[in-house]
N, CA, C and O of each residue as an XYZ file, in Angstrom:
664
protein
N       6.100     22.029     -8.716
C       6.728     21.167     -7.724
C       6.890     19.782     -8.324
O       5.944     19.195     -8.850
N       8.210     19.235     -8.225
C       7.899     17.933     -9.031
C       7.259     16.793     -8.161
O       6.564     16.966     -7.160
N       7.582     15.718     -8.668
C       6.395     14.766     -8.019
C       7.744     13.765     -7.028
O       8.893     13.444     -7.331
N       7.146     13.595     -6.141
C       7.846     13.132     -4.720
C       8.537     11.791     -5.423
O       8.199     11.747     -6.605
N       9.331     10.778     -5.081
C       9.732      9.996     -5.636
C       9.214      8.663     -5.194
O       8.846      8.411     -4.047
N       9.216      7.884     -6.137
C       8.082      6.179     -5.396
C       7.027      6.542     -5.365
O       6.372      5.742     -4.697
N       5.932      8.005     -6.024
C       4.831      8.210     -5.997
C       4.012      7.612     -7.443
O       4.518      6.893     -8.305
N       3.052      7.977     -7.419
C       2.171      7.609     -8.725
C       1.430      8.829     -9.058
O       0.992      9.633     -8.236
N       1.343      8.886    -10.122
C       1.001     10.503    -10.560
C      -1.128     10.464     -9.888
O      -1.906     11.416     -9.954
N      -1.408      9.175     -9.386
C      -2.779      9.699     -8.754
C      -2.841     10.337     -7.366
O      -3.775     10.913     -6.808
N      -1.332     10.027     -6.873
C      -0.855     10.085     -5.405
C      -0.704     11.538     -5.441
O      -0.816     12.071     -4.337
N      -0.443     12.433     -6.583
C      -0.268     13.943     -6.581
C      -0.969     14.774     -7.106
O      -0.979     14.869     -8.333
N      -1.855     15.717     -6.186
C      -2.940     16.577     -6.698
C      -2.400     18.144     -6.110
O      -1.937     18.401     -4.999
N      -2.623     19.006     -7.193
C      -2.168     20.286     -7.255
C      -0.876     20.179     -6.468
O      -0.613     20.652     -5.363
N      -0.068     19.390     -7.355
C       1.901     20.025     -6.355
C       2.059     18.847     -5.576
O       2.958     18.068     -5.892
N       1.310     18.592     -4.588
C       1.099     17.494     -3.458
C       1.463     16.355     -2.956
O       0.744     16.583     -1.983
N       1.848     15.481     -2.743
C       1.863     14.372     -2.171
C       0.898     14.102     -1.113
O       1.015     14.267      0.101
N      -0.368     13.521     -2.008
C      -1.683     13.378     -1.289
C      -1.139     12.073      0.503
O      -1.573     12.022      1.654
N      -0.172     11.390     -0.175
C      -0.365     10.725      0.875
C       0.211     11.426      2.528
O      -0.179     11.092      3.647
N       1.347     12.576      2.121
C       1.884     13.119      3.156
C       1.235     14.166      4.009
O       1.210     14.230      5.238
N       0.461     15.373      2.682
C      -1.069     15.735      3.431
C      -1.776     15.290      4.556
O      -2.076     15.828      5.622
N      -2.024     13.902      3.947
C      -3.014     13.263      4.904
C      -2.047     12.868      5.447
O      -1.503     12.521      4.398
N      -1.263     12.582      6.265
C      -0.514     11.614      7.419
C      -0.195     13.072      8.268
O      -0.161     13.096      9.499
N       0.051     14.376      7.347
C      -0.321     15.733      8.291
C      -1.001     15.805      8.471
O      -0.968     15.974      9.690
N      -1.990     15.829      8.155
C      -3.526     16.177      8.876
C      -3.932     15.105     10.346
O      -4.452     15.405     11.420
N      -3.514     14.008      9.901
C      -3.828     12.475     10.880
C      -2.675     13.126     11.842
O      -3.212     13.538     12.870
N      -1.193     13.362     11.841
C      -0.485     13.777     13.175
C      -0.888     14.789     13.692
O      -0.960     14.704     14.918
N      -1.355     16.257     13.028
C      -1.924     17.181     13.595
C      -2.990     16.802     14.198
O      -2.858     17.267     15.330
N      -4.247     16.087     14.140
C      -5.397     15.566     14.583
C      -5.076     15.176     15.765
O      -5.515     15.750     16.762
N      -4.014     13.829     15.844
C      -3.594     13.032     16.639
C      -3.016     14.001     18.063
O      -3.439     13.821     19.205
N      -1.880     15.128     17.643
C      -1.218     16.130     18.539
C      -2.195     17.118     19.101
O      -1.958     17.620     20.200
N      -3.416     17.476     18.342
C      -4.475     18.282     19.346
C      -5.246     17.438     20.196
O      -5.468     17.798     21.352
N      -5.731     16.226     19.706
C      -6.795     15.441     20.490
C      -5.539     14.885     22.167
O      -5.687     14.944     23.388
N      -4.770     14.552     21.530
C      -3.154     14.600     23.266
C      -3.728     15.716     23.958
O      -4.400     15.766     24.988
N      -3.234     16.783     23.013
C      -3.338     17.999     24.112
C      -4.682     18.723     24.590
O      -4.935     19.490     25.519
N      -5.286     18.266     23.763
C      -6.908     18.506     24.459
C      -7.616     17.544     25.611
O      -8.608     17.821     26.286
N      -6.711     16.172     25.641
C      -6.528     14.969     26.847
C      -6.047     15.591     27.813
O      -6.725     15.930     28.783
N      -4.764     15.834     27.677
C      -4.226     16.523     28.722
C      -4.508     17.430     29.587
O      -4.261     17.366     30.792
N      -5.151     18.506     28.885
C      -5.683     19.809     29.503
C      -6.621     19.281     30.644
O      -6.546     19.325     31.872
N      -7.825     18.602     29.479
C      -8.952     17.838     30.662
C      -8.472     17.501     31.862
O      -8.833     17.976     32.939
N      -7.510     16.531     31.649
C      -6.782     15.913     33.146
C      -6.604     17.160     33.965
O      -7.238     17.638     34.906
N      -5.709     17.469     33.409
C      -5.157     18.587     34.015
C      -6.357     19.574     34.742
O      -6.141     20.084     35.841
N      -7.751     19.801     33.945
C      -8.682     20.382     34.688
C      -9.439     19.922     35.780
O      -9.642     20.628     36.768
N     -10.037     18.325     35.610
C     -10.111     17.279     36.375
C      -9.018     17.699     37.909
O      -9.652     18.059     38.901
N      -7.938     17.656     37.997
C      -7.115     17.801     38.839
C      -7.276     18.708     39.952
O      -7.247     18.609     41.179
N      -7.557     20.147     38.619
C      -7.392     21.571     39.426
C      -8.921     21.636     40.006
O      -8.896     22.047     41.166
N      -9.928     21.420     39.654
C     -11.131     20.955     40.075
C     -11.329     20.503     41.302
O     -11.933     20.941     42.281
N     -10.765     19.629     41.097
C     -10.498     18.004     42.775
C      -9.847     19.216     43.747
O     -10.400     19.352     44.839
N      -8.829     20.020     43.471
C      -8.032     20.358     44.122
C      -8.702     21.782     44.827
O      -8.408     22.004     46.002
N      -9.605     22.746     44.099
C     -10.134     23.727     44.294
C     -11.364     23.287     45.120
O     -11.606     23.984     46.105
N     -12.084     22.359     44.901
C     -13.408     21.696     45.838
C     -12.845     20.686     47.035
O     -13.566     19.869     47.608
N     -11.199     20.916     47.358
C     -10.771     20.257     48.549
C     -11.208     19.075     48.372
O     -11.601     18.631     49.451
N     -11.368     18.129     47.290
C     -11.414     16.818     47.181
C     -13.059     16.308     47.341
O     -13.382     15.125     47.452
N     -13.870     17.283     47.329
C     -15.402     17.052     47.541
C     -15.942     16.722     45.863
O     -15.362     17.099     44.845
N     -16.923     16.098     45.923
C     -17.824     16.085     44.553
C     -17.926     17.259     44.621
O     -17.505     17.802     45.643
N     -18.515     18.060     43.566
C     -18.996     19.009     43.189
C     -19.955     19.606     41.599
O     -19.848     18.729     40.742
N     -20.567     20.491     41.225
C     -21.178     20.188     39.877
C     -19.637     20.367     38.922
O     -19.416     19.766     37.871
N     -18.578     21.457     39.674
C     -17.193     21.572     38.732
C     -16.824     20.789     38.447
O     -16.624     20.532     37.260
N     -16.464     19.772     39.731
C     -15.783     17.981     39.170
C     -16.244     17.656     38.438
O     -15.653     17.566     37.362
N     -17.771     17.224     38.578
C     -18.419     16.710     37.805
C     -18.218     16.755     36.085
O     -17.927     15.869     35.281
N     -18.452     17.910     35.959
C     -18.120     19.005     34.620
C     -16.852     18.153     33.875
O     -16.773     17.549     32.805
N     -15.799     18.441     35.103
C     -14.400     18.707     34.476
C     -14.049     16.972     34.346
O     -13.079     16.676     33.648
N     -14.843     15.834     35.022
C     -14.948     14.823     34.565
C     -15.701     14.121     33.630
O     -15.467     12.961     33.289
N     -16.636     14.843     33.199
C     -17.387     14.921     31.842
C     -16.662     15.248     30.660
O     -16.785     14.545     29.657
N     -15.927     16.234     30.680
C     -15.292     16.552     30.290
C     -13.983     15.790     29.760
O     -13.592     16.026     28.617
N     -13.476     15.110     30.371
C     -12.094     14.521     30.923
C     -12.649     13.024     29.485
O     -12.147     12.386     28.559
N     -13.637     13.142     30.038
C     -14.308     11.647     29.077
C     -14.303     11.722     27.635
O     -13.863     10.950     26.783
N     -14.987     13.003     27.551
C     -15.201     13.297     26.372
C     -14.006     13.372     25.523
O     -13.774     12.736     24.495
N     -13.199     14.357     26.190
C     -11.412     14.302     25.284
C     -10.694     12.937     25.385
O      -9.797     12.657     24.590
N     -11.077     12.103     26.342
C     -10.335     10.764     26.167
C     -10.890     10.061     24.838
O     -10.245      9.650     23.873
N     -12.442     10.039     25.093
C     -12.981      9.328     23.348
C     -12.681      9.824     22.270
O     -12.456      9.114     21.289
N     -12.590     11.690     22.224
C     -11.680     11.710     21.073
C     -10.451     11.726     20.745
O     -10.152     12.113     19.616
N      -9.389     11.280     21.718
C      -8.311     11.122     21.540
C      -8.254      9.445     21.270
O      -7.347      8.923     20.622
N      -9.104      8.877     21.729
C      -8.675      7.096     21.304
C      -9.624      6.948     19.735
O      -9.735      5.813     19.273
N     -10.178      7.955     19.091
C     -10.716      7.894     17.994
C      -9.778      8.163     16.860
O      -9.611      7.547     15.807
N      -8.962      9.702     17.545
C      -8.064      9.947     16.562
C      -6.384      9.098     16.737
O      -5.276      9.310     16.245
N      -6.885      8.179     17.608
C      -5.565      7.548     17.432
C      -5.855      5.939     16.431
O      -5.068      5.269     15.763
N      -7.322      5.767     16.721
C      -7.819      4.697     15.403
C      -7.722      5.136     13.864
O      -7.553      4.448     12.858
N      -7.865      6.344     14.004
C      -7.697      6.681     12.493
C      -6.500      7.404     12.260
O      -6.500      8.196     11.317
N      -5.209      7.238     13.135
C      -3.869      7.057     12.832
C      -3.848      5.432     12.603
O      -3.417      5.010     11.530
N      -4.186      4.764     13.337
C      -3.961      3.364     13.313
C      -4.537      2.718     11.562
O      -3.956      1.991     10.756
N      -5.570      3.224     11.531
C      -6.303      2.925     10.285
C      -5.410      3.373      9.325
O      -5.012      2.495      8.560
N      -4.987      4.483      9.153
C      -4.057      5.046      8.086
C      -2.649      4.080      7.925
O      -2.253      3.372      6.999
N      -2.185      4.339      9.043
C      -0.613      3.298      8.913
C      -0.950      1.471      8.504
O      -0.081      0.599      8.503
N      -2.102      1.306      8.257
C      -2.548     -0.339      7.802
C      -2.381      0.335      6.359
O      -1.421      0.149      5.610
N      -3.415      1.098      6.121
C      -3.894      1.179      4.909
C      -2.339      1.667      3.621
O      -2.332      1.564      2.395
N      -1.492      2.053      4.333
C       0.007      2.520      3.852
C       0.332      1.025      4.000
O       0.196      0.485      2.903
N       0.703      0.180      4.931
C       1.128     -1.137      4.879
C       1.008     -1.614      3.684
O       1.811     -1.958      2.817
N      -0.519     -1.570      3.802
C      -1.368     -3.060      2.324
C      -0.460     -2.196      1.324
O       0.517     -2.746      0.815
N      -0.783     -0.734      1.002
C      -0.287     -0.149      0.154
C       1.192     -0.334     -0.430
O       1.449     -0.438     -1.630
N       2.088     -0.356      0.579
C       3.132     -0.737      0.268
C       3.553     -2.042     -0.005
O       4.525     -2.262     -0.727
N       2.706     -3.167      0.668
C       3.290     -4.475      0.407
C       2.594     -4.866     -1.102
O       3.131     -5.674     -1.861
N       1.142     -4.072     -1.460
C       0.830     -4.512     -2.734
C       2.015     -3.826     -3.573
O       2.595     -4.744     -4.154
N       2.506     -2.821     -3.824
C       3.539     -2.159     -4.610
C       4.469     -3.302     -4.478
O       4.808     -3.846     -5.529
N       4.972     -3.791     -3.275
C       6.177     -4.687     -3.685
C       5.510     -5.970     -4.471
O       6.253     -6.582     -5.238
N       4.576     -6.271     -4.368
C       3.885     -7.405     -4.791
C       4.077     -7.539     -6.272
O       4.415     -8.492     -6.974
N       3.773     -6.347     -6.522
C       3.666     -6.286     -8.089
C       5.427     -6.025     -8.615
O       5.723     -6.490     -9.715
N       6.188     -5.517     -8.058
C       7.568     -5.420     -8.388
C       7.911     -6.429     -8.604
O       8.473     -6.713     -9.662
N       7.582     -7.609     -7.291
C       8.808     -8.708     -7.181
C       7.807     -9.567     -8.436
O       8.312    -10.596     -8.885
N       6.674     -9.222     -8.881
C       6.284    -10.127    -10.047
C       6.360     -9.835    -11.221
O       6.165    -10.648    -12.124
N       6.685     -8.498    -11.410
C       6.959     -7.632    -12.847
C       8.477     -7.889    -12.543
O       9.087     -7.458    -13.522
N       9.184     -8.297    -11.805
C      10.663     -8.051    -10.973
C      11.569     -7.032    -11.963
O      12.474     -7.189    -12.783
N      10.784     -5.860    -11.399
C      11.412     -4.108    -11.707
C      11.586     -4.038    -10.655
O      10.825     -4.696     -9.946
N      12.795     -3.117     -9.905
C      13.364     -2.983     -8.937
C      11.974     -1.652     -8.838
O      10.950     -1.348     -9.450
N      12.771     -1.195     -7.660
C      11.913      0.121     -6.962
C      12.179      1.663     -7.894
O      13.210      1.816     -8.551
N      11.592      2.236     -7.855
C      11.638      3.627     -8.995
C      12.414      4.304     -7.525
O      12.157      4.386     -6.324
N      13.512      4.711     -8.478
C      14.732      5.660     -7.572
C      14.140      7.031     -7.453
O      13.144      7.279     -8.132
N      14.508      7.704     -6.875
C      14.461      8.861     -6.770
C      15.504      9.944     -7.638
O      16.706     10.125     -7.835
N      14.185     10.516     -8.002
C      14.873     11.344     -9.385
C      14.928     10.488    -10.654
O      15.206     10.858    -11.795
N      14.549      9.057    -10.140
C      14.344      8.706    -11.838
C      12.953      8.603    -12.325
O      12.236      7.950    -11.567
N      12.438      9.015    -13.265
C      11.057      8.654    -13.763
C      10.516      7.580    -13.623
O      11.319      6.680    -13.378
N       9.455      7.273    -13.675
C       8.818      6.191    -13.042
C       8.567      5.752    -15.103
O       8.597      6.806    -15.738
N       8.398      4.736    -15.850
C       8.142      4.178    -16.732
C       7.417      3.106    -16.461
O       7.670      2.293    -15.571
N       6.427      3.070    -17.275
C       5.426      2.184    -17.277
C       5.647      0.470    -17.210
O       6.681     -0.016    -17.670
N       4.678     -0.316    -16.652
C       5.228     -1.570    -16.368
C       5.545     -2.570    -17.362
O       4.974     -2.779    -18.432
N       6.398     -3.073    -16.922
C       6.952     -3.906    -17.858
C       6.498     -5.642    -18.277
O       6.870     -6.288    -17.297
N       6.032     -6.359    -19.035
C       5.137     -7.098    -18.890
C       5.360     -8.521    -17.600
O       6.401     -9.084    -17.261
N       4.480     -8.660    -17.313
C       4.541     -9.243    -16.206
C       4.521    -10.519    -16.654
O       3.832    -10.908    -17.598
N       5.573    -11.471    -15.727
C       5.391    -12.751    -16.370
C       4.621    -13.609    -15.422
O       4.461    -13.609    -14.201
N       4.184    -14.373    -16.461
C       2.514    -15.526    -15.261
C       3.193    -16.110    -14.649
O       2.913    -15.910    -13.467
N       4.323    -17.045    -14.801
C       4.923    -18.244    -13.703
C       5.204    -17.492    -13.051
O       4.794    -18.019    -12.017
N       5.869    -16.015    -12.550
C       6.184    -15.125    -11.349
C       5.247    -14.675    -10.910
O       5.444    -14.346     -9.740
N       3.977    -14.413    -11.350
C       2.302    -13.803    -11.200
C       1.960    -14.918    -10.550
O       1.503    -14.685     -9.431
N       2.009    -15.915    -10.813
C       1.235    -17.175    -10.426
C       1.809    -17.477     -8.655
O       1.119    -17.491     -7.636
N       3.434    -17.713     -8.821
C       4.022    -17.725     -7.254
C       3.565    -16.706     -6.488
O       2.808    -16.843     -5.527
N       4.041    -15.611     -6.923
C       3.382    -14.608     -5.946
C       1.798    -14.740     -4.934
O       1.413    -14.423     -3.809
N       1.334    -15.316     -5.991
C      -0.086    -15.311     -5.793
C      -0.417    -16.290     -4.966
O      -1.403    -16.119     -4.250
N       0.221    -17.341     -4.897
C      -0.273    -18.401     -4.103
C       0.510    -17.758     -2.799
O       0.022    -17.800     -1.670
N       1.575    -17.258     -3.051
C       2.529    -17.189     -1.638
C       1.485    -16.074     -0.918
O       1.087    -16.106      0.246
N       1.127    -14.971     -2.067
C       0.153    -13.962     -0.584
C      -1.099    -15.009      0.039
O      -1.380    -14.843      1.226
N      -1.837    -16.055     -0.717
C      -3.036    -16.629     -0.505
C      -2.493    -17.394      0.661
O      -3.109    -17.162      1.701
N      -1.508    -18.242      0.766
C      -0.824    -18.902      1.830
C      -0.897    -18.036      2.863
O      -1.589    -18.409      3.810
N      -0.327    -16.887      2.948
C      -0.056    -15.989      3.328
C      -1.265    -15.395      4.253
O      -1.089    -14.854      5.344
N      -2.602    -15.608      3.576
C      -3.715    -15.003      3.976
C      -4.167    -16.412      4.941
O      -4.739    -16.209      6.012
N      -3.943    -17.499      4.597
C      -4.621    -18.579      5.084
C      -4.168    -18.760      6.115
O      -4.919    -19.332      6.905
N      -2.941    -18.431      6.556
C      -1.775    -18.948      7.495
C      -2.430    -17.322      8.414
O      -2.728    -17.910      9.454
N      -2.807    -15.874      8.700
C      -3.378    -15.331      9.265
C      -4.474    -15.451      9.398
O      -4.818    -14.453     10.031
N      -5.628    -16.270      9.144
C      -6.925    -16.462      9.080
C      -6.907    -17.197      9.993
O      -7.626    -17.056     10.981
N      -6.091    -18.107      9.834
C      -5.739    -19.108     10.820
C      -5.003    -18.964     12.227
O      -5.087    -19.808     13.119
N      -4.345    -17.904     12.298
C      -4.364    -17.051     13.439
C      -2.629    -17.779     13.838
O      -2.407    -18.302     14.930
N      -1.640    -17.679     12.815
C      -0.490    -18.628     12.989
C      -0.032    -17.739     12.639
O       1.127    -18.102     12.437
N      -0.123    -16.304     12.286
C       0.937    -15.006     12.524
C       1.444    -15.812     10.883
O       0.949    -16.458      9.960
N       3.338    -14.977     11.530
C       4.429    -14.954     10.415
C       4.898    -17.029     10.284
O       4.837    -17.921     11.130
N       5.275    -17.030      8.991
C       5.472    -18.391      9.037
C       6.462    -18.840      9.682
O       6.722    -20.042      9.642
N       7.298    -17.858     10.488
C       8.882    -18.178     10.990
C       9.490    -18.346      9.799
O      10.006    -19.391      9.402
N       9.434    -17.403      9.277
C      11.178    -17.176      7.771
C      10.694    -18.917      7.215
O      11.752    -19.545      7.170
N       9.757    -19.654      6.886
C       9.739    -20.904      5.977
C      10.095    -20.230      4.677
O      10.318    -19.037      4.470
N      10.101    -21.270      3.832
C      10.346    -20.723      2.582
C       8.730    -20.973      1.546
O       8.591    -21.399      0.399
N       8.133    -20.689      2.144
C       6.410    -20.872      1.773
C       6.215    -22.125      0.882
O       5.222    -22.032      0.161
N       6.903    -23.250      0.758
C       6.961    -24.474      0.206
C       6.003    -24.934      0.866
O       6.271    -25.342      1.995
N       4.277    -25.039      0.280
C       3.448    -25.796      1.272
C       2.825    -26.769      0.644
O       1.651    -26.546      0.348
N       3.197    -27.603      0.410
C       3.500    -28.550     -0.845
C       2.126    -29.490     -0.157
O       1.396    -30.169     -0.879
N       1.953    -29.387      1.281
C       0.956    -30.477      2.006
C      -0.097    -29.932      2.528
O      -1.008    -30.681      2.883
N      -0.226    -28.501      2.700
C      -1.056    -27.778      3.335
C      -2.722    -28.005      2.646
O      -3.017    -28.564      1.590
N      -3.529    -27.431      3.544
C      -4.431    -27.676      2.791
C      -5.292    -26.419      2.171
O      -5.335    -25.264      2.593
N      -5.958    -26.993      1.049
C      -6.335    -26.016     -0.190
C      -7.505    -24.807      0.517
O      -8.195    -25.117      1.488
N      -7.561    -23.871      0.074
C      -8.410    -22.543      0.143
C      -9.709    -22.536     -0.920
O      -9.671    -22.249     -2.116
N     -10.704    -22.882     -0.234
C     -11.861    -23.421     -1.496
C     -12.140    -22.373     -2.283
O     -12.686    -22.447     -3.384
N     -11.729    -21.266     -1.672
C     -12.561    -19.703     -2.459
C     -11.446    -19.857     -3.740
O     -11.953    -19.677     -4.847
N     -10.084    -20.148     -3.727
C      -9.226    -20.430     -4.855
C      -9.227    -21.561     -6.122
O      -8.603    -22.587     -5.851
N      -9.643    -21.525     -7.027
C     -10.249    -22.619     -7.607
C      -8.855    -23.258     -8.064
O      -9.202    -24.180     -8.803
N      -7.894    -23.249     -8.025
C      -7.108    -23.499     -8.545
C      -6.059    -24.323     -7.440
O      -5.142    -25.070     -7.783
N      -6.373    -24.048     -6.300
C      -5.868    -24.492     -5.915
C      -6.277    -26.361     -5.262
O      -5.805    -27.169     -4.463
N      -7.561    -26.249     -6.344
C      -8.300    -27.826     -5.750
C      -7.617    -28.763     -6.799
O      -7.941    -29.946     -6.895
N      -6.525    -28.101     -7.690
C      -5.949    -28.906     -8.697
C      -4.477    -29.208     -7.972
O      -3.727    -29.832     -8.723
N      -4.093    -28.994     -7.087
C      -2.622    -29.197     -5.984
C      -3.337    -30.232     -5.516
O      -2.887    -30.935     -4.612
């Protein structure tokens, strides 16, 4: 099977596209823990409805129940949630390193060739723009509104040593 395209040969084990595996496994997870929600309700219901609306040990049950499939359905929807971050970082580090090696994206169907040397004054921008980048969410100020990350006045990130020389 050849290897999926925009992958990295660690991304493919026996044939695979490890990352699509797992995002099957995470939607299948995700589509039983729904329908194992559902059912509950749905038993919850027929319960209420068979005990004429009285408590009973069935309700009880079938609302025990009802609980239990709700926690694992908001579990397996965290570790959908967890996965689609962890693809994010993944993807924005890949562009990270493109727009600083500035190699376009590996096409499909073309071989992927090894990187091409990276230049520091494009290594260097990059780098401050993600650190900005990090400081400006730490700081709880979201997206910069499309600026052009010119932060010529902002102030420095002590964990960055380099940046106590701006």
């Amino acid at each position: 099977m050849p290897m999926p395209p925009n992958s990295r040969k660690s991304d493919v084990v026996w044939g695979y596209d490890v990352s699509s595996v797992v995002m099957d496994n995470i939607v299948d997870a995700l589509n039983n823990a729904y329908q194992d929600f559902v059912a509950a309700a749905a038993g919850v219901l027929e319960a209420k409805e068979s005990s004429g609306g009285q408590k009973t040990a069935a309700t009880d049950a079938a609302l025990e129940n009802f609980k239990q499939r709700w926690e694992l359905f908001r579990v397996a929807c965290d570790q959908a949630e967890e996965f689609v971050e962890s693809v994010k970082q993944r993807i924005g580090s890949e562009c990270l390193v493109d727009e600083a090696t500035g190699s376009p994206p590996v096409k499909p169907g073309e071989p992927a060739t090894g990187l091409p040397p990276i230049s520091a004054v494009r290594l260097e921008q990059m780098s401050k723009a993600v650190r900005w980048l990090v400081i400006e969410l730490q700081q709880g100020s979201g997206a910069s509104g499309g600026s052009s990350h010119s932060h010529l006045s902002a102030p420095f990130d002590a964990r960055f040593s380099e940046d106590t020389a701006q």
